[in-house]
N, CA, C and O of each residue as an XYZ file, in Angstrom:
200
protein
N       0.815     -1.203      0.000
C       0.000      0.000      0.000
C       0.856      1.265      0.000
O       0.486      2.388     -0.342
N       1.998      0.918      0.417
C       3.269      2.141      0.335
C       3.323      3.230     -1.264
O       3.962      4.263     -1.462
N       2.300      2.407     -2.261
C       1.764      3.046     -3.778
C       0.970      4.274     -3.987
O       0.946      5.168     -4.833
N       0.404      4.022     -3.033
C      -0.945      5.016     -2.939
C      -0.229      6.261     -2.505
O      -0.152      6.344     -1.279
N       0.163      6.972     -2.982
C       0.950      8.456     -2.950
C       1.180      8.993     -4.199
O       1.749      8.189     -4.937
N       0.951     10.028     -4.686
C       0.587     10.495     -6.089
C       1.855     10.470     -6.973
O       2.957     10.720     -6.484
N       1.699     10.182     -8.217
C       2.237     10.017     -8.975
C       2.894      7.994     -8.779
O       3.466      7.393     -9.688
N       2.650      7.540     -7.734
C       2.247      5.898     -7.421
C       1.384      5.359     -8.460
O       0.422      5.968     -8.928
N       1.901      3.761     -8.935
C       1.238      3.365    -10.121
C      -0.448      2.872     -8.991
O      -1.370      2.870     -9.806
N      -0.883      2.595     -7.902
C      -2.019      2.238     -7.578
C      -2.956      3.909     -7.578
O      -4.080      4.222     -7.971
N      -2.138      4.469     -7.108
C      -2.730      5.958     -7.154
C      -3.242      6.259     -8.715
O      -4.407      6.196     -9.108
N      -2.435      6.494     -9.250
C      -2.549      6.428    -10.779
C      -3.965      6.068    -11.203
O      -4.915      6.665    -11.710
N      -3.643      4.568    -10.686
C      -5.072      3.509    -11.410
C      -6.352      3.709    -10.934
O      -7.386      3.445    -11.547
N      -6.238      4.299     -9.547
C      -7.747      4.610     -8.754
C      -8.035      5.584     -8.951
O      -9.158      5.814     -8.504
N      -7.200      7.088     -9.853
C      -7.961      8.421    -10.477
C      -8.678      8.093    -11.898
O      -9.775      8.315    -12.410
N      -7.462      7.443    -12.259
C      -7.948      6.627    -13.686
C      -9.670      6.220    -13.892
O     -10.572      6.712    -14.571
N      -9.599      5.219    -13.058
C     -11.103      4.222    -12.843
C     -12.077      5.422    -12.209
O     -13.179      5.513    -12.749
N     -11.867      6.098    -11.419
C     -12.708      6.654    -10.828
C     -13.392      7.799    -11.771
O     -14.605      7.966    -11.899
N     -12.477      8.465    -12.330
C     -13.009      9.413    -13.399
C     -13.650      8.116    -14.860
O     -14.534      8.579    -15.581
N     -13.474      7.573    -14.975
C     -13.423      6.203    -15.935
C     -14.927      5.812    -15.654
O     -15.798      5.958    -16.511
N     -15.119      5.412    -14.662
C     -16.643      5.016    -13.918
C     -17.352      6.179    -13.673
O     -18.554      6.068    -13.430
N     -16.864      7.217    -13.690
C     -18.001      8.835    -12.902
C     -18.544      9.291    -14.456
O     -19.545      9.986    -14.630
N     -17.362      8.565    -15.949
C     -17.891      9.279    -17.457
C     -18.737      7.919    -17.527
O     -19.891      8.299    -17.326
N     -18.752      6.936    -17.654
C     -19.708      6.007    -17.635
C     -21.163      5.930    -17.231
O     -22.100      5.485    -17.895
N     -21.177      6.589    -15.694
C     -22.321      6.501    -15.467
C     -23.031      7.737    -15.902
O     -24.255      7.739    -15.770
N     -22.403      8.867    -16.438
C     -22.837      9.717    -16.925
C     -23.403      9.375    -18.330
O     -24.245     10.180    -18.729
N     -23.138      8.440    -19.079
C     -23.333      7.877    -20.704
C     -23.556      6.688    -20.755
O     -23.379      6.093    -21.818
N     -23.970      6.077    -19.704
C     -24.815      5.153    -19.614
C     -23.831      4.240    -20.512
O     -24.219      3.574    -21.472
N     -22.588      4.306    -20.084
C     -21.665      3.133    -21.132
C     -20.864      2.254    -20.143
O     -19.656      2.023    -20.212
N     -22.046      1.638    -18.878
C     -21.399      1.128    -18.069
C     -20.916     -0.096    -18.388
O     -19.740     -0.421    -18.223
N     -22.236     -1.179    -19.088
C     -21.748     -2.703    -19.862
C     -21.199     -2.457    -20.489
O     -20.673     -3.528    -20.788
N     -20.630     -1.475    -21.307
C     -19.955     -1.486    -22.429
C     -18.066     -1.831    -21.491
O     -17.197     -2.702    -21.437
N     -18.374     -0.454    -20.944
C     -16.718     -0.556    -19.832
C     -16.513     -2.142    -19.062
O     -15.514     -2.854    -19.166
N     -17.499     -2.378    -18.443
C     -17.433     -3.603    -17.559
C     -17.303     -4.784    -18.459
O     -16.820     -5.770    -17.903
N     -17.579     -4.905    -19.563
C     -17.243     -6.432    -20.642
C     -16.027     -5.929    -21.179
O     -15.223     -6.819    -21.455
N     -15.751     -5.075    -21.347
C     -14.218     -4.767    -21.974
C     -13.297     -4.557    -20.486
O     -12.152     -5.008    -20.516
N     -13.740     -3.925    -19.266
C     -12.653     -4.905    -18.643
C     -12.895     -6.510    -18.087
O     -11.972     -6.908    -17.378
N     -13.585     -7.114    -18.227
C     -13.640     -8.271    -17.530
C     -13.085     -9.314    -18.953
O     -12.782    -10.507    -18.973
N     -13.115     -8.247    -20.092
C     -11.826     -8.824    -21.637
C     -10.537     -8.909    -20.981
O      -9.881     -9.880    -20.604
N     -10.295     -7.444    -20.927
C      -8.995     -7.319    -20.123
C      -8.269     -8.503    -19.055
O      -7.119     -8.904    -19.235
N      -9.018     -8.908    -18.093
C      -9.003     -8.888    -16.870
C      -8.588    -11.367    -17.454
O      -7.839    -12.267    -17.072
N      -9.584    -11.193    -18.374
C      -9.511    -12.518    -19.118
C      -7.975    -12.690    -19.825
O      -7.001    -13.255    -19.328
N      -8.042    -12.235    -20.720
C      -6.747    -11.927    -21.432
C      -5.134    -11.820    -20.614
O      -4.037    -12.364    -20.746
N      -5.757    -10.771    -19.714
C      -4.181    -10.901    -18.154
C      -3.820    -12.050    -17.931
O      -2.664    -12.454    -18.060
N      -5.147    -12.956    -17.428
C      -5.051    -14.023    -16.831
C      -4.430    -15.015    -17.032
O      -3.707    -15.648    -16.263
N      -4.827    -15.287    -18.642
C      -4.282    -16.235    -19.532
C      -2.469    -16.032    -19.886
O      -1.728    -17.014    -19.931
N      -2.058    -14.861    -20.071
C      -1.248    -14.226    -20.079
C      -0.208    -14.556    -19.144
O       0.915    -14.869    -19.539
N      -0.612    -14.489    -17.538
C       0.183    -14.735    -17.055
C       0.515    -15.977    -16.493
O       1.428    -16.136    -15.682
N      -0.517    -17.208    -17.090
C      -0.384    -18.583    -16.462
C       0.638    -19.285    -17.777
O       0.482    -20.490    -17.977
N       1.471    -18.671    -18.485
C       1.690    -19.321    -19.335
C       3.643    -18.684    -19.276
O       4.459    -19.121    -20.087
């Protein structure tokens, strides 16, 4: 957790998502975000068992 201090890659990722999810729910492009990361999130996976 020593990340979470700005310019930190977890810091980074939680302004990222957060503004990421706050334009989403504004445009109603929430399934759209959530199947393209749970692509992502598939793809990592595989990625790193190999």
């Amino acid at each position: 957790m020593r990340d979470l201090v700005p310019g930190g890659y977890l810091f980074t990722h939680a302004i990222f998502w957060t503004v990421v999810a706050m334009v989403a729910v504004g445009t109603n492009a929430v399934a759209i975000i959530l199947s393209i990361g749970l692509g992502l999130l598939v793809v990592e996976t595989v990625t790193q068992q190999k």
